[in-house]
BALOBA-1460 file (C-alpha; in Angstrom, 3 decimals):
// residues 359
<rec num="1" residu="x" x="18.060" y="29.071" z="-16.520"/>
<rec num="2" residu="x" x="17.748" y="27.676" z="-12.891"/>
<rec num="3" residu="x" x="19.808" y="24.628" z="-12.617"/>
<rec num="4" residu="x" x="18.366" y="23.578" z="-9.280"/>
<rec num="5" residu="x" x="17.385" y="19.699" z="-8.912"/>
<rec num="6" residu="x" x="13.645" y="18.455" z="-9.412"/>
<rec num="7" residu="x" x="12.730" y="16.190" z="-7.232"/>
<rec num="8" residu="x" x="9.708" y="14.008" z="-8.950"/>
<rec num="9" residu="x" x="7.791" y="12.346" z="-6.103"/>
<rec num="10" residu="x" x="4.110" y="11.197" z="-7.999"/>
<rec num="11" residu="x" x="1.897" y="7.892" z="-6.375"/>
<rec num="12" residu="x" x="0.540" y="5.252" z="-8.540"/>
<rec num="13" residu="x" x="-1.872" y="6.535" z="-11.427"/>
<rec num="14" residu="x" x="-4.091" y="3.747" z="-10.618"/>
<rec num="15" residu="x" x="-4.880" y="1.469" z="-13.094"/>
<rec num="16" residu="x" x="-2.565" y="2.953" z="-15.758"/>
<rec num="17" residu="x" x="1.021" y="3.837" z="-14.257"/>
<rec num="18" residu="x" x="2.963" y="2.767" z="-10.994"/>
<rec num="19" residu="x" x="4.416" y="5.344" z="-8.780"/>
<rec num="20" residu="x" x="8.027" y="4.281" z="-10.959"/>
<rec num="21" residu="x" x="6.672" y="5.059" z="-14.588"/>
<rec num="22" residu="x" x="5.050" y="8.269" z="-13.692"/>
<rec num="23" residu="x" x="7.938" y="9.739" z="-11.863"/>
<rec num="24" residu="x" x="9.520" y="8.570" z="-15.458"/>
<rec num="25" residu="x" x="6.926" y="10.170" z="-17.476"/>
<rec num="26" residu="x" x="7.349" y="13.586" z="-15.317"/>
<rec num="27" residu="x" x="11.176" y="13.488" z="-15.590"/>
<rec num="28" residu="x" x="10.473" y="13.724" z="-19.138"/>
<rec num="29" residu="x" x="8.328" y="16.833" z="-18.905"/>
<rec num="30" residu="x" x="11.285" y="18.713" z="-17.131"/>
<rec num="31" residu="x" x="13.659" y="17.776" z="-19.867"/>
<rec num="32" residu="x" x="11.319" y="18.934" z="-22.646"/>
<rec num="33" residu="x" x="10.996" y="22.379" z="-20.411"/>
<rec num="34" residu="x" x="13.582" y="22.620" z="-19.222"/>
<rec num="35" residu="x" x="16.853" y="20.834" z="-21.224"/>
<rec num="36" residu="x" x="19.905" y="19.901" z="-18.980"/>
<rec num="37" residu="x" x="18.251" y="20.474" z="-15.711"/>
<rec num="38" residu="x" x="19.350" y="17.807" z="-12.907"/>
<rec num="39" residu="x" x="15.986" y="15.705" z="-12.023"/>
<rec num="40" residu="x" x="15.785" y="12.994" z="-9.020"/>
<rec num="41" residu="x" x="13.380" y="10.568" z="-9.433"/>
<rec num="42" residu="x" x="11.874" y="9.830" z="-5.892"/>
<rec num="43" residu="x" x="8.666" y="7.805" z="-6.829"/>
<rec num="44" residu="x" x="6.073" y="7.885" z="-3.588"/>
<rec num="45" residu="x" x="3.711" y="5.058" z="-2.842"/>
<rec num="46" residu="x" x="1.691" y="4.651" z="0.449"/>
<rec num="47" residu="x" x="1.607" y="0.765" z="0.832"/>
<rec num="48" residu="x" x="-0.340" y="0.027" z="-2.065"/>
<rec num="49" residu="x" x="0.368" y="-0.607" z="-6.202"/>
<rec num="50" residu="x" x="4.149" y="-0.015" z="-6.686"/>
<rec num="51" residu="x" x="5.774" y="-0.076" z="-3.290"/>
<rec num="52" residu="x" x="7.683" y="-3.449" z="-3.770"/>
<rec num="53" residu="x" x="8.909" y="-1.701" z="-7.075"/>
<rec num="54" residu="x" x="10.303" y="1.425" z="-5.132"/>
<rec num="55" residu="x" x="11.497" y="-0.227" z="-2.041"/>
<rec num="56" residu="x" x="13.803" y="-2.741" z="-3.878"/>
<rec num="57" residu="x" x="14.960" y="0.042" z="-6.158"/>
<rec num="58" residu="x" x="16.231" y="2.167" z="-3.266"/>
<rec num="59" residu="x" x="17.378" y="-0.474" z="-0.656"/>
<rec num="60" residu="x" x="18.880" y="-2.632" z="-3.387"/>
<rec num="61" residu="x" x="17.142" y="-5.782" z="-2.900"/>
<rec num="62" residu="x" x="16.882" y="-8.923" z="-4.779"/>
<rec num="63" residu="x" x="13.706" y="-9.654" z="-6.029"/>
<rec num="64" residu="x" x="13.058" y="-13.197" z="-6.091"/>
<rec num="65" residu="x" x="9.657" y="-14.713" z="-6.580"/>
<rec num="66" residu="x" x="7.635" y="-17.908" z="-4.933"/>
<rec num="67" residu="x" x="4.690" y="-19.641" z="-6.084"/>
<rec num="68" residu="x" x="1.538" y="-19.293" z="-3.441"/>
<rec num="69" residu="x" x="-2.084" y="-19.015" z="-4.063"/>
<rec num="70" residu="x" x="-3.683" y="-15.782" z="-5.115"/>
<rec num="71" residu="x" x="-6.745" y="-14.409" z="-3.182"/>
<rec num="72" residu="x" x="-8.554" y="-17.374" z="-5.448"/>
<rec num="73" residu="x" x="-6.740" y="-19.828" z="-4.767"/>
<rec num="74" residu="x" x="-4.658" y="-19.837" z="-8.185"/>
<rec num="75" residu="x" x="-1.303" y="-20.946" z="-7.857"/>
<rec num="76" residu="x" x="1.147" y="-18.433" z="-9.389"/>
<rec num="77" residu="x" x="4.797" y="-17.151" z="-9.056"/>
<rec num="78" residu="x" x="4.962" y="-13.428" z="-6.995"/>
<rec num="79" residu="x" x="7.829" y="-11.531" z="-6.360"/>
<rec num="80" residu="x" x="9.407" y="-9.422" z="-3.086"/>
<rec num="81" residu="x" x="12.301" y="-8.733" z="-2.320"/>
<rec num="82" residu="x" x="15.225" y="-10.025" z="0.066"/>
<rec num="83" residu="x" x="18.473" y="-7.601" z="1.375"/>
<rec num="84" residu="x" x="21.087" y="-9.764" z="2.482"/>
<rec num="85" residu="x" x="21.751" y="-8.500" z="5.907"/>
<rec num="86" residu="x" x="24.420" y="-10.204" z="9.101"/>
<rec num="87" residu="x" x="22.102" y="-9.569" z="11.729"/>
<rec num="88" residu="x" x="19.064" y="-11.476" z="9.829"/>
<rec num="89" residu="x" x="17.636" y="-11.010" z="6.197"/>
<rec num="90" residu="x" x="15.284" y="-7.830" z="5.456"/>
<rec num="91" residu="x" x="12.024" y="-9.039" z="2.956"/>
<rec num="92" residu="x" x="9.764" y="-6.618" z="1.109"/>
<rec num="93" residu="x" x="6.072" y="-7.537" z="0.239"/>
<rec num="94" residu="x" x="3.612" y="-5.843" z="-1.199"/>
<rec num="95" residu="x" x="0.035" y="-7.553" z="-0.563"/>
<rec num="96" residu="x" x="-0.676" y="-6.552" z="-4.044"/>
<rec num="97" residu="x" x="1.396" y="-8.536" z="-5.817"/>
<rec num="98" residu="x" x="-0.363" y="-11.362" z="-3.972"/>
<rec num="99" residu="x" x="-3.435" y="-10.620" z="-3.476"/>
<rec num="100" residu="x" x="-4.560" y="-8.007" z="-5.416"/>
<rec num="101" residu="x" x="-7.527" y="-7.189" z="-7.558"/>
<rec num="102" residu="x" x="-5.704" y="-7.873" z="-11.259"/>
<rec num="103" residu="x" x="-7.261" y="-10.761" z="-12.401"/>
<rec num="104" residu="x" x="-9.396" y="-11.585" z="-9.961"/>
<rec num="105" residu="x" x="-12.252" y="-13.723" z="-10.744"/>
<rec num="106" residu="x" x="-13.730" y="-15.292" z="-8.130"/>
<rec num="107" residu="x" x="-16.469" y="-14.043" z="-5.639"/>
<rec num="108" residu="x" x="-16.365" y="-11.603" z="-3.129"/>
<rec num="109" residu="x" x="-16.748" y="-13.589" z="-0.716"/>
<rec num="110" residu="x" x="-14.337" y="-16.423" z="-1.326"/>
<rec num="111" residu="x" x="-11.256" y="-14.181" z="-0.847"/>
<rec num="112" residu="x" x="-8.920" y="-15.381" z="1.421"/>
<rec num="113" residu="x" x="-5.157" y="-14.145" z="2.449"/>
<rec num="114" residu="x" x="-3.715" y="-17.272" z="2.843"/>
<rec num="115" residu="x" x="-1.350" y="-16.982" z="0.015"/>
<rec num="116" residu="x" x="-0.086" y="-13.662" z="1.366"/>
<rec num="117" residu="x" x="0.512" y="-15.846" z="4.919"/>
<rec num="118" residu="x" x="2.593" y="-18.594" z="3.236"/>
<rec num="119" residu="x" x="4.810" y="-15.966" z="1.722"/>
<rec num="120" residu="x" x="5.952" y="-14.593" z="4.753"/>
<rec num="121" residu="x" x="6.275" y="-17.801" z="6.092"/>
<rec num="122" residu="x" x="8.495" y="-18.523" z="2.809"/>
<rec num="123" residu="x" x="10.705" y="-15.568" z="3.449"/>
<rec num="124" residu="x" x="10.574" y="-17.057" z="7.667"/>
<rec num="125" residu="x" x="12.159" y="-20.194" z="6.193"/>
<rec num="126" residu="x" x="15.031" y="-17.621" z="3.723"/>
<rec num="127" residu="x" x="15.979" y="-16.222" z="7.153"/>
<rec num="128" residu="x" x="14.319" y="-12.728" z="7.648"/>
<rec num="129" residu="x" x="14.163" y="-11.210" z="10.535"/>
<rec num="130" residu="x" x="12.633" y="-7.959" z="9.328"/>
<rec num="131" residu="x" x="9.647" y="-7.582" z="6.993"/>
<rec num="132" residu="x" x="8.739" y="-4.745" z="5.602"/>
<rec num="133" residu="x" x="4.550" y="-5.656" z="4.294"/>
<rec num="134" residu="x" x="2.501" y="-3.204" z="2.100"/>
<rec num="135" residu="x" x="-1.288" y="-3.554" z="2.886"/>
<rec num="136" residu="x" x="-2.788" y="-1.416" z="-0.178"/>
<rec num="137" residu="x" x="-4.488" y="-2.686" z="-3.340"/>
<rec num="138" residu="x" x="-5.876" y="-5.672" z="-1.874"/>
<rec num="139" residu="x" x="-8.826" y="-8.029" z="-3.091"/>
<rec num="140" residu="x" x="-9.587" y="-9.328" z="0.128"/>
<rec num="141" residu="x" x="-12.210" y="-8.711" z="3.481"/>
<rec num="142" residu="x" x="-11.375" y="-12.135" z="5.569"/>
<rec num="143" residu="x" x="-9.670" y="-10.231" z="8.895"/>
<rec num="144" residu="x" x="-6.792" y="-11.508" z="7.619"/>
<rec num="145" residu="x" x="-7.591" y="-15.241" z="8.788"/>
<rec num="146" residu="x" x="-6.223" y="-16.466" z="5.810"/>
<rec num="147" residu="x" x="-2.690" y="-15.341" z="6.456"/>
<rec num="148" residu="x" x="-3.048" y="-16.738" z="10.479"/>
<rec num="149" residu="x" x="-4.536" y="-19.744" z="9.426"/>
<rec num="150" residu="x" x="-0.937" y="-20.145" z="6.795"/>
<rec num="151" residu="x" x="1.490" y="-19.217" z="9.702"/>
<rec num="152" residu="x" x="0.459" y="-21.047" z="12.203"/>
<rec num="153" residu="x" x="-3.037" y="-20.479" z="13.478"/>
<rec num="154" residu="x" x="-5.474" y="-23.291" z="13.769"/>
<rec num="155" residu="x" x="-9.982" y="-22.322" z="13.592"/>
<rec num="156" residu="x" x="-11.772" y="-25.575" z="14.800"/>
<rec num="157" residu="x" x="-14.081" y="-26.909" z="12.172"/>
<rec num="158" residu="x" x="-13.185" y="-24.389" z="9.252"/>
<rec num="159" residu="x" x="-12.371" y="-25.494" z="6.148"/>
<rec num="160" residu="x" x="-10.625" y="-22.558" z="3.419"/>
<rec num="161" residu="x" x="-10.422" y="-19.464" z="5.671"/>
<rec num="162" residu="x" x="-12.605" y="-16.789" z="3.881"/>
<rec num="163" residu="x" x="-14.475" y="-14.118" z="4.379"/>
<rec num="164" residu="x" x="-17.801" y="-16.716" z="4.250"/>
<rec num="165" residu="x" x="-16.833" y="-18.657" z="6.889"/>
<rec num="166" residu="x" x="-15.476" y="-15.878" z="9.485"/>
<rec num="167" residu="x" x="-19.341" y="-15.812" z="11.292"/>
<rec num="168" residu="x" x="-18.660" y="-19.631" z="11.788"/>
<rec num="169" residu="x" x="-15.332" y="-19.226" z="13.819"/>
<rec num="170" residu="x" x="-15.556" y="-21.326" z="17.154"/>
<rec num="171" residu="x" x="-12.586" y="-22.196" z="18.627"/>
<rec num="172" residu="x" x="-9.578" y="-20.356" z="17.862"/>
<rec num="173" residu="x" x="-6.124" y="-22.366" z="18.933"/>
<rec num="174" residu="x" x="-2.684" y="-19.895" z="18.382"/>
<rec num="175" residu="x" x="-0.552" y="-22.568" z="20.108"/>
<rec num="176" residu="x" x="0.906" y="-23.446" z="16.725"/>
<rec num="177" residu="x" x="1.775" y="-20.236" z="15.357"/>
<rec num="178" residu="x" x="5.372" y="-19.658" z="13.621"/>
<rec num="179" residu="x" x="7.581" y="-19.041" z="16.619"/>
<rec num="180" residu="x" x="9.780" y="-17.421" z="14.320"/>
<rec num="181" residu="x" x="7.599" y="-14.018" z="14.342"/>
<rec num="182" residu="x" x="8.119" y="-13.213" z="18.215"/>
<rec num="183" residu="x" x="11.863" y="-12.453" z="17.007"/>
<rec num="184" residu="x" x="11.275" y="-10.670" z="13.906"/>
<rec num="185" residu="x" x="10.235" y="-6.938" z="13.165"/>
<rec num="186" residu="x" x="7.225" y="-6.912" z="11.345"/>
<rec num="187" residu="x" x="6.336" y="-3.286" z="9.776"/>
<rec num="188" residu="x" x="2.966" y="-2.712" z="8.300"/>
<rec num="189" residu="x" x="2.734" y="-0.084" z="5.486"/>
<rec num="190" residu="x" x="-0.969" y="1.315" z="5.470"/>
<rec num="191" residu="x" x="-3.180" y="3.363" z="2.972"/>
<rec num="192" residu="x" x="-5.894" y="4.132" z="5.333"/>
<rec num="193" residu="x" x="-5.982" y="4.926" z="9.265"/>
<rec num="194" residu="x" x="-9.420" y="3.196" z="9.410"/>
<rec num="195" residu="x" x="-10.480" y="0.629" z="12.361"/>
<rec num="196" residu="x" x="-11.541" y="-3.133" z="11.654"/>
<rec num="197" residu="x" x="-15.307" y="-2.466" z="12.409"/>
<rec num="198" residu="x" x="-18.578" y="-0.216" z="11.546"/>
<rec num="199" residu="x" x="-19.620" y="1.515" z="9.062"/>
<rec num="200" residu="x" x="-15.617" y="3.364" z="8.660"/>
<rec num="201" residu="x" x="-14.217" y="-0.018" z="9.326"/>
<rec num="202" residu="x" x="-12.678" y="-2.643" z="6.495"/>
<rec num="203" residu="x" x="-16.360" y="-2.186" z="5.455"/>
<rec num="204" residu="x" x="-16.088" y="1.346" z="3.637"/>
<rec num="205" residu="x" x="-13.735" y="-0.142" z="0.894"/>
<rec num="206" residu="x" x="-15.583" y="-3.428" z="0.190"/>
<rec num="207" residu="x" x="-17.446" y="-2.370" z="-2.680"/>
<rec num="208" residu="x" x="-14.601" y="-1.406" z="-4.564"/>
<rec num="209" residu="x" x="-13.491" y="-4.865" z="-4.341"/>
<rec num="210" residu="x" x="-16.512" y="-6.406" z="-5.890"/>
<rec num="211" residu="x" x="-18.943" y="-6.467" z="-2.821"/>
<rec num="212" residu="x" x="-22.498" y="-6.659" z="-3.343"/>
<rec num="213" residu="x" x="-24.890" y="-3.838" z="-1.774"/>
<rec num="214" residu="x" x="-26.526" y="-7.294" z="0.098"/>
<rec num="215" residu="x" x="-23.285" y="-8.432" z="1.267"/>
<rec num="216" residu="x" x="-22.012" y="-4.891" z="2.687"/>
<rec num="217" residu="x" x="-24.991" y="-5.289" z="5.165"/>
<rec num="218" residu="x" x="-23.557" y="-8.510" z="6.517"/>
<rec num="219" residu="x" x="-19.645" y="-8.067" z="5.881"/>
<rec num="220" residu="x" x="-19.007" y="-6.077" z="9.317"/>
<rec num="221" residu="x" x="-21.057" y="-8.942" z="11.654"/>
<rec num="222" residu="x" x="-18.438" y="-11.028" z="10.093"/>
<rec num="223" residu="x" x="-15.326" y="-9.597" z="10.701"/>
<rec num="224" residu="x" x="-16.676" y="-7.978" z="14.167"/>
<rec num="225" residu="x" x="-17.426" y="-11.997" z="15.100"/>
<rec num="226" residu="x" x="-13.984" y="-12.954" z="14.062"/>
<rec num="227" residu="x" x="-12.078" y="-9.666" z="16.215"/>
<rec num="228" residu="x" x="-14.170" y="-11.280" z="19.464"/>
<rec num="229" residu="x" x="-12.764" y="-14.878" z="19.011"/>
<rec num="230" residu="x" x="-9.137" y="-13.731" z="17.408"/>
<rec num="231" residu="x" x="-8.704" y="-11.147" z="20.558"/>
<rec num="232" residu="x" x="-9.794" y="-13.648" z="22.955"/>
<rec num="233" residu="x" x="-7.362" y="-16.526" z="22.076"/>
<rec num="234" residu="x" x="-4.790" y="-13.554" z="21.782"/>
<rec num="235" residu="x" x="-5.562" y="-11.860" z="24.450"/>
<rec num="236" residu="x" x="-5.036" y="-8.295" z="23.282"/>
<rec num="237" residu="x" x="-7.389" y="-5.838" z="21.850"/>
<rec num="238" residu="x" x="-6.322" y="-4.300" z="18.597"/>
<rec num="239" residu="x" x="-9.720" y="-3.611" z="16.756"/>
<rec num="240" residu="x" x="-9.655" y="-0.050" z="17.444"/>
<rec num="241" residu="x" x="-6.093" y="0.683" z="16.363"/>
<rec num="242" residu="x" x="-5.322" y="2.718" z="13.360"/>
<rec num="243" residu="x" x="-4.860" y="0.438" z="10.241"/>
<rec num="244" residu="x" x="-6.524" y="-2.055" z="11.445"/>
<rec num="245" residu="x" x="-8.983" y="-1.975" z="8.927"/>
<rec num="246" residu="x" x="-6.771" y="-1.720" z="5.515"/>
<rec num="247" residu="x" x="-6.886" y="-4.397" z="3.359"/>
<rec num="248" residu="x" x="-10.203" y="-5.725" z="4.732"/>
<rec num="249" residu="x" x="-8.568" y="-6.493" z="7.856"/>
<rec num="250" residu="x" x="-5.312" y="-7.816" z="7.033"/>
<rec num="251" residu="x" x="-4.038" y="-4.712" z="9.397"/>
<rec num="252" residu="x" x="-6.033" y="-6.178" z="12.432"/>
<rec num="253" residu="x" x="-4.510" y="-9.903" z="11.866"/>
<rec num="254" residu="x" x="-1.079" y="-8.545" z="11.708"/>
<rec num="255" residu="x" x="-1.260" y="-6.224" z="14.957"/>
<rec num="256" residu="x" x="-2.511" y="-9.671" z="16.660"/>
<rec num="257" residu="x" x="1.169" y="-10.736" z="15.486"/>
<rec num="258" residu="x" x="2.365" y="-7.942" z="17.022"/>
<rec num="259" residu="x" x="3.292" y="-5.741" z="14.013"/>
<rec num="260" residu="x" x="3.769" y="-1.795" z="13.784"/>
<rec num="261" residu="x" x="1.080" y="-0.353" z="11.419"/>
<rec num="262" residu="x" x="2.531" y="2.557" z="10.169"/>
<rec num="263" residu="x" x="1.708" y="5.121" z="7.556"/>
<rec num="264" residu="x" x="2.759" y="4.164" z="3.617"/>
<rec num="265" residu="x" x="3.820" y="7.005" z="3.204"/>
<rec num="266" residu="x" x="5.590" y="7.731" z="5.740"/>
<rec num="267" residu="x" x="7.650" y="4.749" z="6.096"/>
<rec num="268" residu="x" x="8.588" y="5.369" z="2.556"/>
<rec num="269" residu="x" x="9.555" y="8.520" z="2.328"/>
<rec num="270" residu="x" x="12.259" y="7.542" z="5.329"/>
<rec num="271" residu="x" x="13.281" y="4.606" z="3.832"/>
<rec num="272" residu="x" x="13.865" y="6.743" z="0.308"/>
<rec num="273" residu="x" x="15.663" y="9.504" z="1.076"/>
<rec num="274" residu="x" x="12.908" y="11.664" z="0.300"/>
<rec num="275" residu="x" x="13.673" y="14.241" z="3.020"/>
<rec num="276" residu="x" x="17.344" y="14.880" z="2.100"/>
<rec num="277" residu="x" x="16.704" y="14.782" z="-1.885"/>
<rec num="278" residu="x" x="13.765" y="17.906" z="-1.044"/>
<rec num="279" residu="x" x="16.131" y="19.857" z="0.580"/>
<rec num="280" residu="x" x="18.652" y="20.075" z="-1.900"/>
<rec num="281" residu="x" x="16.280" y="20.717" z="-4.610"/>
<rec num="282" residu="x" x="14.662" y="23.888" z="-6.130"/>
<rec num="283" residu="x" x="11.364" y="22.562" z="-7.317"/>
<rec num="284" residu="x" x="9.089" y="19.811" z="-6.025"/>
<rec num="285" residu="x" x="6.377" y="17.893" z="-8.356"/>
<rec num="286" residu="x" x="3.936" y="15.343" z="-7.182"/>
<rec num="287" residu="x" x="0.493" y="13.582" z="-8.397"/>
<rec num="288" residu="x" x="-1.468" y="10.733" z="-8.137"/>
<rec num="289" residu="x" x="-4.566" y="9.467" z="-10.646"/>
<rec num="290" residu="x" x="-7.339" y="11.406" z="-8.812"/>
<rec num="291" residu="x" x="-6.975" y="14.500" z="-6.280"/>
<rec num="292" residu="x" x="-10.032" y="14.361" z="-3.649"/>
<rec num="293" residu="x" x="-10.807" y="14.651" z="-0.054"/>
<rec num="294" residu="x" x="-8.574" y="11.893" z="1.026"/>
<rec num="295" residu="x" x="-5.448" y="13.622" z="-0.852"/>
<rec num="296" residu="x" x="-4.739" y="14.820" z="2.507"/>
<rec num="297" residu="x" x="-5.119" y="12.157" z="4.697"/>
<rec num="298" residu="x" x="-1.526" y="10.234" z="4.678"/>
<rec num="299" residu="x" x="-1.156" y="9.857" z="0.995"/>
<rec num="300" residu="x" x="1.458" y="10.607" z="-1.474"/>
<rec num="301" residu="x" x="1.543" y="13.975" z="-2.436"/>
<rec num="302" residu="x" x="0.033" y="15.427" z="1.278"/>
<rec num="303" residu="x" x="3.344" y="13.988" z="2.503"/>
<rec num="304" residu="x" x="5.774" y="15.081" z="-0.083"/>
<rec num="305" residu="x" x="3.891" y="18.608" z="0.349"/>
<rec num="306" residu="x" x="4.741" y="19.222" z="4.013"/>
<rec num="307" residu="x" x="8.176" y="18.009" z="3.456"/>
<rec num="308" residu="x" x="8.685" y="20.521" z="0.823"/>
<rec num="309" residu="x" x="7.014" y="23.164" z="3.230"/>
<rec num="310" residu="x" x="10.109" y="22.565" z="5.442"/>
<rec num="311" residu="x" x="12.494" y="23.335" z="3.282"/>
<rec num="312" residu="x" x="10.586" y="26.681" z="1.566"/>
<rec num="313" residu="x" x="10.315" y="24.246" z="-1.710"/>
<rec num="314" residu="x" x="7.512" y="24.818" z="-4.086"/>
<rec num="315" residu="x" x="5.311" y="21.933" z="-4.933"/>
<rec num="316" residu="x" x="3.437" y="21.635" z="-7.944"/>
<rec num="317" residu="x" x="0.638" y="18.683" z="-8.381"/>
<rec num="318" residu="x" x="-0.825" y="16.837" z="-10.955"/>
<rec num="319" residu="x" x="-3.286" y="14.567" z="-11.137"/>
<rec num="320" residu="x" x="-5.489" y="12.026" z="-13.776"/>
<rec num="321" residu="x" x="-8.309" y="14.338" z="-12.365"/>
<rec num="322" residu="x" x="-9.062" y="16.777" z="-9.956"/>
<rec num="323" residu="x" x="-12.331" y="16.166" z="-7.977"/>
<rec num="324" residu="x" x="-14.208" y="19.206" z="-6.960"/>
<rec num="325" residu="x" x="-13.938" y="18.056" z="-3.194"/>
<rec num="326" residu="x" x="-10.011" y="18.815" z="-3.929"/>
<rec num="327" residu="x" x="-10.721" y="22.506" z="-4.763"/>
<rec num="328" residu="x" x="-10.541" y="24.048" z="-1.293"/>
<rec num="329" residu="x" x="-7.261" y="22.100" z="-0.365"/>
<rec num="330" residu="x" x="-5.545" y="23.091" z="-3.331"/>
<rec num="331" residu="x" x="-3.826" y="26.563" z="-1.960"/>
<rec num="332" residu="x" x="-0.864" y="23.455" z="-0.286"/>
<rec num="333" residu="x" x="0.199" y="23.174" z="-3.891"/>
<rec num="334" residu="x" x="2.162" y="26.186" z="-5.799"/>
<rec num="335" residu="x" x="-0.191" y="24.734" z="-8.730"/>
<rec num="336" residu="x" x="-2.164" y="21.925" z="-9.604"/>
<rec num="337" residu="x" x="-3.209" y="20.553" z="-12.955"/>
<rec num="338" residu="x" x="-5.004" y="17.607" z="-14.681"/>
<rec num="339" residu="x" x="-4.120" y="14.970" z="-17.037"/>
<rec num="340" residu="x" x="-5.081" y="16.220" z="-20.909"/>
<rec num="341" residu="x" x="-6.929" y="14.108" z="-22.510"/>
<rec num="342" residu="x" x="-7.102" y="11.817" z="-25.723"/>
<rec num="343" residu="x" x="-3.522" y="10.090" z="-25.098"/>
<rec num="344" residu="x" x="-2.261" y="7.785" z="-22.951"/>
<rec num="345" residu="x" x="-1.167" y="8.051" z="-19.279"/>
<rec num="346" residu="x" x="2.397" y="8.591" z="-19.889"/>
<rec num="347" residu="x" x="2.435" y="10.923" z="-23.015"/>
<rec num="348" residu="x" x="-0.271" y="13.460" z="-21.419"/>
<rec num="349" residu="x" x="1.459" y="13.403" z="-18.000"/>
<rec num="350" residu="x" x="5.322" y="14.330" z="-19.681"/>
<rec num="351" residu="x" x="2.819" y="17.170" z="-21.574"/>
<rec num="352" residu="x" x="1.229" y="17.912" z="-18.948"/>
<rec num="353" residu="x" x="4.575" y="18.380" z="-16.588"/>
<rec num="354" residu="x" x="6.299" y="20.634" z="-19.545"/>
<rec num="355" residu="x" x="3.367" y="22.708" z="-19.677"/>
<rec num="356" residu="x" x="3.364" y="23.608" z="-15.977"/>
<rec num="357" residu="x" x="7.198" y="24.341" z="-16.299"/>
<rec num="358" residu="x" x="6.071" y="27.081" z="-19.675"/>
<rec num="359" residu="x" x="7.398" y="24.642" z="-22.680"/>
């Protein structure tokens, strides 16, 4: 019996399990296989659903919650996370706890970020001096003009600052922005390398945050309107810049603030550990909720693959469901399998796990 750690490094299972309770779920696979082997649970989000929950876990943070407006406008209480540090407080946000799609009922295009804004303005006030900000999972398309317009930023003759009203910006005044953020490091956790604008831009995702086929037409004249009067009044050109586009251009606002937009996944997996537990393991399982094209473009399980490709580590993937645009990047994976079906999330992933490990 090999005796060699697992390291279990899955993403979110959208919609039914966070990157926490399916590493759980898999852990419980490898027992059933294989009894009294050591497993290390080293969940993997990229910036989206479940990185507040992993970050806190491994850095230890508090999680405290504030009340703010969703991407509605309904007050409600949201959590992140605080690290007591000498040199200046370290916060953890994740945009989908604020912002996110659960629950939302409003239209399209009365989204706005401003809740997200006054919560790192709230965690400003607690003394921060780093933020660490996931951008996935998001509701919102404004440019992030919400969250400029809560720190600081003032838009002559606006009223809520939405995604309606972003082909109306005149004047832009930055004069009264939070001083606070020119002395504090601001890291960005994307999804998606994607610009702000055309057709790749913040655009490509709208629809799967409610936008109608009429409004996708109109929804990059918007937010390319915005870029030209937020660049201008702060003099710097960030459009273009990788990231810019996640979370319907919440990445653009925040490299105005001067923010590194950096790779989920990436950031993560330093922050974790992840490198160190992979090398003293003998086995390596990943997975998200559904393995296409983009599984290799800066998400999850890519990234725990090539770290396990350092180290000679095998890497074996599963997912809710395997697209057939996954098939010809399959051969990085020792194997790959898919979710049974007629159970829930949990029970078929543990079953799923065992039977890849021969139970």
């Amino acid at each position: 019996m090999d005796y060699t750690p697992v390291v279990v490094a899955p993403n979110a299972f959208k919609g039914t399990l966070s990157p926490l309770e399916a590493a759980r779920a898999m852990a419980r696979g490898v027992a059933q296989a294989c009894p009294g082997r050591p497993v290390r649970l080293q969940p993997m989000p990229d910036g989206g659903d479940g990185t507040l929950e992993v970050l806190a876990r491994a850095l230890k943070a508090d999680i405290r919650f504030f009340d703010v407006p969703d991407s509605c406008g309904h007050r409600r209480a949201v959590p992140f996370g605080l690290i007591a540090r000498r040199q200046g407080a370290v916060a953890l946000i994740e945009s989908a706890q604020v912002i996110g799609l659960s629950g939302t009922r409003c239209p399209f295009v009365a989204r706005s970020t401003e809740g997200l804004g006054r919560l790192v303005r709230h965690v400003l006030d607690g003394g921060a001096r780093t933020i660490y900000l996931g951008l996935g999972g998001s509701a919102t398309c404004d440019a992030g003009v919400g969250l400029l317009a809560a720190l600081g930023v003032r838009f002559a003759g606006l009223g809520h600052p939405d995604l309606e009203v972003l082909d109306r910006i005149g004047g832009v005044d930055v004069t009264g922005l939070d001083r606070r953020l020119a002395h504090t490091r601001l890291f960005v956790l994307t999804d998606v390398v994607n610009g702000l604008a055309g057709p790749s831009g913040a655009v490509l995702f709208a629809a799967q945050k409610g936008a109608t086929p009429a409004l996708l037409a109109d929804i990059d004249r918007r937010l390319r309107h915005a870029a030209d009067r937020l660049e201008s009044a702060f003099a710097a050109s960030v459009r273009e810049r990788p990231g810019s586009g996640a979370a319907g251009g919440l990445g653009f606002a925040c490299a105005l603030l001067g923010a590194r937009l950096v790779p989920g996944a990436a950031m993560i997996a330093r922050l974790t550990g992840l490198s160190a537990a992979i090398e003293t393991a003998g086995l390596v399982l990943t997975g998200e909720g559904a393995c296409d094209a983009q599984t290799v473009y800066g998400k999850g399980p890519q990234l725990v693959a090539a770290h396990a490709r350092r180290f000679g580590r095998p890497v074996y993937l599963v997912c809710g469901r395997i697209d057939d645009s996954f098939t010809p990047l399959a051969g990085q994976f020792a194997r790959c399998a898919s979710l049974p079906p007629g159970r829930s999330a949990a029970s078929a992933l543990t079953t799923a796990v065992a039977a890849l490990l021969g139970a």
